[in-house]
N, C-alpha and C positions, 0 to 999 in steps of 0.2 A: 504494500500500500504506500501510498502519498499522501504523508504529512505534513499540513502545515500547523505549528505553532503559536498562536499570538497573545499579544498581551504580557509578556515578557520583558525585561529592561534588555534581556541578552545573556549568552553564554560566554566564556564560563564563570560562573556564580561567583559572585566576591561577597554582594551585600544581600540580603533579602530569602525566602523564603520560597514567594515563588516560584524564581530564579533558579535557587536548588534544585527544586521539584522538576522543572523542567528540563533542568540540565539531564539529571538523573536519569527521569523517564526519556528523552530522544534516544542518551547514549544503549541506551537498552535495548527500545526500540529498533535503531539501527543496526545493532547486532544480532538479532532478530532477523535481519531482511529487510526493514521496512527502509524508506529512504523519508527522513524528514529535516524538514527545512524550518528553524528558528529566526524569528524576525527581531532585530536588537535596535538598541538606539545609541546612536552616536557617545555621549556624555558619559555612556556607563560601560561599554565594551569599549570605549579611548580608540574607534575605529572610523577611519571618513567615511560619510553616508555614500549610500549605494555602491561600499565595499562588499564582499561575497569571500567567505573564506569557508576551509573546513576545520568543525572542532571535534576531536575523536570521530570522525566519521558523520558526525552533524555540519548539514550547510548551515553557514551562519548569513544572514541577508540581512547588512545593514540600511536601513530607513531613517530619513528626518523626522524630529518630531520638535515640538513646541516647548522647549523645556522649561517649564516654570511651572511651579506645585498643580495647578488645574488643568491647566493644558496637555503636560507633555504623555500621560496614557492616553490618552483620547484620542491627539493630533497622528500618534503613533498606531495606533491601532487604526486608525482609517489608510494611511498608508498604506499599511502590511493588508489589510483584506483585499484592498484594490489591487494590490502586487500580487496576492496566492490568487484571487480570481483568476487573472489574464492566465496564471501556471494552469489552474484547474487540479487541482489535489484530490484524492480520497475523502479525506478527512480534511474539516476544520474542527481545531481543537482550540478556543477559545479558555483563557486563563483571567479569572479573576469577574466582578460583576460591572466596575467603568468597563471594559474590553465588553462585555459580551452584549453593552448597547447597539453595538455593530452587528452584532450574529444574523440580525434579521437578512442582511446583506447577502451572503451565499446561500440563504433557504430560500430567498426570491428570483438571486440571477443564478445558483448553481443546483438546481435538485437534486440531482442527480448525485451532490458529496454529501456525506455525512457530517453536520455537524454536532457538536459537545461543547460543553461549559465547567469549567470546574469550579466551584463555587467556593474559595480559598478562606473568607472571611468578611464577617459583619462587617466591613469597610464605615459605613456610617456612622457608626459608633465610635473612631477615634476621633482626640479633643484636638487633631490640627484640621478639621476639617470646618468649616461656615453652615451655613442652613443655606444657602443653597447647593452647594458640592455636598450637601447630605442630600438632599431632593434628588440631585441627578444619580447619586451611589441606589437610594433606591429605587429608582428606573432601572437602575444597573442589574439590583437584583429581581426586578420583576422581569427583567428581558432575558436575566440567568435561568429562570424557570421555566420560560414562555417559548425563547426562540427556538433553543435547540432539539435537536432531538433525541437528548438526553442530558441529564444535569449531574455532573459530580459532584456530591460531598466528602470535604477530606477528614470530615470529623462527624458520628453522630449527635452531637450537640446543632450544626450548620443543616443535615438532614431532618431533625425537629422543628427546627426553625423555618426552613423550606415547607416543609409538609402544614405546620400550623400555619402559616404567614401567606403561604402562595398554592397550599393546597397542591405541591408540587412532589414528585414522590422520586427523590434524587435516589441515587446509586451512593454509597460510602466505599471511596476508595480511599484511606490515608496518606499521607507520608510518611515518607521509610525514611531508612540511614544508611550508612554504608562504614563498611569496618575500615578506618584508615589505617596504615600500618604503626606498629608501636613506635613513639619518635626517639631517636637516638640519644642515649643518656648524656653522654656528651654535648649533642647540639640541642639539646634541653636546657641543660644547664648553662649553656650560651647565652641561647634566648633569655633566661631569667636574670642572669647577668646583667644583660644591656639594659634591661627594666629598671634593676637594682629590685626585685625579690626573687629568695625563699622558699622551695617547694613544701606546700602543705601548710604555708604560711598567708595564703591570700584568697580571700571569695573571688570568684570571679563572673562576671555579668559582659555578657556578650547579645548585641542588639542595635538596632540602628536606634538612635538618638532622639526620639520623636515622643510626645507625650504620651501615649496611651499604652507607651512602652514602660512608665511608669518608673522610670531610673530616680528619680528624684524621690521614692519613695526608699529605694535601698539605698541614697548618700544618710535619709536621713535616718534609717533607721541605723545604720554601721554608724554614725556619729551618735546616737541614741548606747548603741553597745560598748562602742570602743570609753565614751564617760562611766557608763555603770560599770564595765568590767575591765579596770587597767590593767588586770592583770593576763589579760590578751593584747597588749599594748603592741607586740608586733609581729600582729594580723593586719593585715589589710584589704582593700576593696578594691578590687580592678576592672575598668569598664573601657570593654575594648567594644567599638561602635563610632559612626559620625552622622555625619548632618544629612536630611535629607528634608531638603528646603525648609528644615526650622533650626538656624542659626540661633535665634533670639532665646531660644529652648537651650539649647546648646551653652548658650551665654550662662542661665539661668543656672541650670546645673555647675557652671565653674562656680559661680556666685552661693549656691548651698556646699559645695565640698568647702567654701572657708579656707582656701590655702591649707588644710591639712594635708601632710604629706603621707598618710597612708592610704589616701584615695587615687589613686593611681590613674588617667586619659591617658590611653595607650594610641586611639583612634583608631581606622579601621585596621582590622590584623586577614590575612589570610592566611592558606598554606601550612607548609608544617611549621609557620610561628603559632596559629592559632592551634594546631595539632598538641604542641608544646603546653601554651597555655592551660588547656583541659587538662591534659594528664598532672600537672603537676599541681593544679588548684584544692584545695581543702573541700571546697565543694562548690557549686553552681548555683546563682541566684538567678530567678525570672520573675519580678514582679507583676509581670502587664496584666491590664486592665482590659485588655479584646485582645484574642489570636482567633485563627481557623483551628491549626494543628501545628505547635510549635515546632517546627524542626527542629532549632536550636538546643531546644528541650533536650529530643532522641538523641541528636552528636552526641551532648553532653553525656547522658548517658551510654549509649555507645563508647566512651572513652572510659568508659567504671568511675565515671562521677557524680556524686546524690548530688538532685537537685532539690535543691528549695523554692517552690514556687507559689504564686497566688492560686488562692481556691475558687480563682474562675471556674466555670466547668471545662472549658477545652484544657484544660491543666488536671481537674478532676481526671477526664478521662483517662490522660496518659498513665496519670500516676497511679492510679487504681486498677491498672494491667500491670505493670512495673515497679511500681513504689517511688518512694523521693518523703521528704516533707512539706506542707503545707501550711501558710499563714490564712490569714483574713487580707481578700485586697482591699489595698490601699492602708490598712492600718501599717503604720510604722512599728508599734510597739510590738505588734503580733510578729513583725516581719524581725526586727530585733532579739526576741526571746527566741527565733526560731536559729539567729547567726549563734547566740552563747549555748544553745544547745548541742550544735553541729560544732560548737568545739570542746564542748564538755563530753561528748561522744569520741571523737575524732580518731581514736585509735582503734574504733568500731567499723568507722565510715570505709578503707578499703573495700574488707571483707560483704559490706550491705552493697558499698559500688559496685562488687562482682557480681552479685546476686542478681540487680537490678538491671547491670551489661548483659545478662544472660537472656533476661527477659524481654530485653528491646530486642535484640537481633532473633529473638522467637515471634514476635509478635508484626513488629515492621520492618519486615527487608525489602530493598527496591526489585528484586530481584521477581518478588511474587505480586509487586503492585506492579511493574510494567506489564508482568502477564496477565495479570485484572485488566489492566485499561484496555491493552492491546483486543482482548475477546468484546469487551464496548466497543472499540471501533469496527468489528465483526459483524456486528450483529447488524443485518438490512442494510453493509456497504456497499454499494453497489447494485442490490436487489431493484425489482422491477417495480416494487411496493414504495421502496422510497422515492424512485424516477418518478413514479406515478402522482405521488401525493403531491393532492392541491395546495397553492403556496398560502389560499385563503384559510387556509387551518393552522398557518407556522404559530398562531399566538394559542392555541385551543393544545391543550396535552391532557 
């Protein structure tokens, strides 16, 4: 088959979630047989537009787009449908609910392709967003439920929400992870070097920089901890992440760390620096306040390290396959009792890490989600049912 991907920032994944997901799934795909083509944007794969390159066996087709906070998925996503059109693909695989305002586009001029939605996360819901970029996000998600014809969920929390809200009866395929190799003791302790920490000595929080990401919840609860308990005086907090179009946020956050120097802006990390990071961290914080399905979560575990996360339920669910611990979101004090716990513990946490690594690579490997999605793009590709079907029923599921 012929796949087009959209709604994507581009491969290969540095920052984001669904970036990963996607990268993840092509390269599998590909391997597989299928031949599919990833649409990127200039600003984030550092590529000139309407360059074309291959990444592991993935076409990469770069596109202009509009880059500034409201604009640049949208401006990008009409690009790329208009470019897989004129190819004429198998599949449209539409990523995310802004993206899949578009979808209506190939069920009107291509019938004859299969298209899909993956329905990544409550977008609406995060605090960098206005009331009207929340209006158009849920257009976004009514046109996730309505155009395709089929809707992924990557979490059932996102599937309840579908089903109550749109009456729409999505598919739950998750996000996996993938085993990286163990990182070299030596170029471990490099990496920590050039930081100036400590293995087993620092929380670490890894995330893009944005509020609903809710970091400013773990500065203050780590300066909430590091007062009450000086006798962890050198533990620290590491927040490796950057800006994505909220600079002012970004600001905000240097402004609560207070010049303390155990809170550590590493900004964005990839590669086996960030490989490093994990393994050598005490344990894993994720406060946020909205996810779909945390990837960042799985890495983390994938590398045998507890995370501590908010009791949103797309956190609920991970952890309640897996384990980890749990605060209250948004409370600081909660998220604090739960840092002096995880070092009152801490000669425990290996041994619960392994348990929990055991359980991520049982539960989500990419390996058995590319071959879910893959049997979704199967079903009526191509068929003479789908050719057939009137385009005046694309909004009726």
């Amino acid at each position: 088959m012929r796949i087009a991907m959209i709604g994507a920032k581009g491969v290969p994944a540095t920052v984001g979630g669904v970036e990963r997901h996607v990268e993840e799934l092509a390269t599998r795909l590909v391997a597989s047989g299928d031949v599919v083509t990833v649409y990127g944007r200039p600003w984030y794969t550092k590529r000139a537009p309407w360059s074309v390159w291959m990444q592991r066996g993935v076409r990469c087709v770069i596109l202009p787009s509009i880059a500034t906070k409201h604009w640049d998925a949208i401006s990008h996503t009409l690009f790329a449908t208009i470019h897989a059109m004129r190819e004429r693909p198998d599949v449209y695989h539409f990523h995310g609910v802004g993206p899949a305002l578009l979808a209506f586009l190939p069920r009107c001029l291509h019938p004859r392709a299969r298209v899909i939605v993956t329905f990544h996360c409550v977008d609406r819901r995060h605090a960098k967003w206005g009331w009207f970029a929340r209006f158009v996000l849920m257009a976004g998600e009514w046109a996730a439920c309505r155009f395709p014809h089929e809707t992924i969920a990557v979490s059932e929390m996102i599937r309840g929400y579908c089903r109550e809200r749109y009456r729409c009866d999505a598919t739950v395929i998750p996000n996996g992870i993938t085993v990286a190799p163990l990182p070299d003791q030596t170029a471990t302790e490099e990496v920590l070097a050039s930081f100036g920490l400590q293995p087993q000595r620092y929380f670490l929080l890894v995330a893009r920089l944005v509020p609903h990401k809710a970091v400013h919840v773990a500065i203050d609860a780590f300066r909430v901890f590091r007062r009450e308990h000086p006798e962890y005086d050198g533990v620290a907090l590491v927040v490796v992440g950057g800006s994505a179009f909220t600079d002012a946020y970004v600001g905000e956050l240097s402004m609560r760390a207070g010049g303390d120097a155990a809170i550590h802006f590493l900004g964005p990390q990839y590669g086996s620096t960030l490989q490093a990071l994990f393994h050598a961290c005490l344990a894993f914080v994720h406060p946020s306040m909205s996810e779909g399905m945390p990837i960042v979560v799985l890495e983390a575990a994938a590398a045998g390290v507890v995370p501590i996360v908010s009791d949103i339920p797309e956190h609920r669910e991970v952890v309640d396959r897996i384990g980890g611990f749990l605060f209250r979101v948004g409370d600081v004090h909660d998220c604090a009792r739960m840092l002096t716990f995880a070092c009152i513990v801490r000669s425990s946490l290996p041994q619960v890490g392994r348990a929990i690594q055991a359980a991520v690579l049982r539960c989500y490997h990419w390996d058995d989600i590319a071959q879910t999605t893959q049997q979704r793009y199967r079903v009526g590709c191509g068929s003479a049912a789908i050719a057939s079907e009137p385009t005046l029923r694309l909004a009726i599921r």
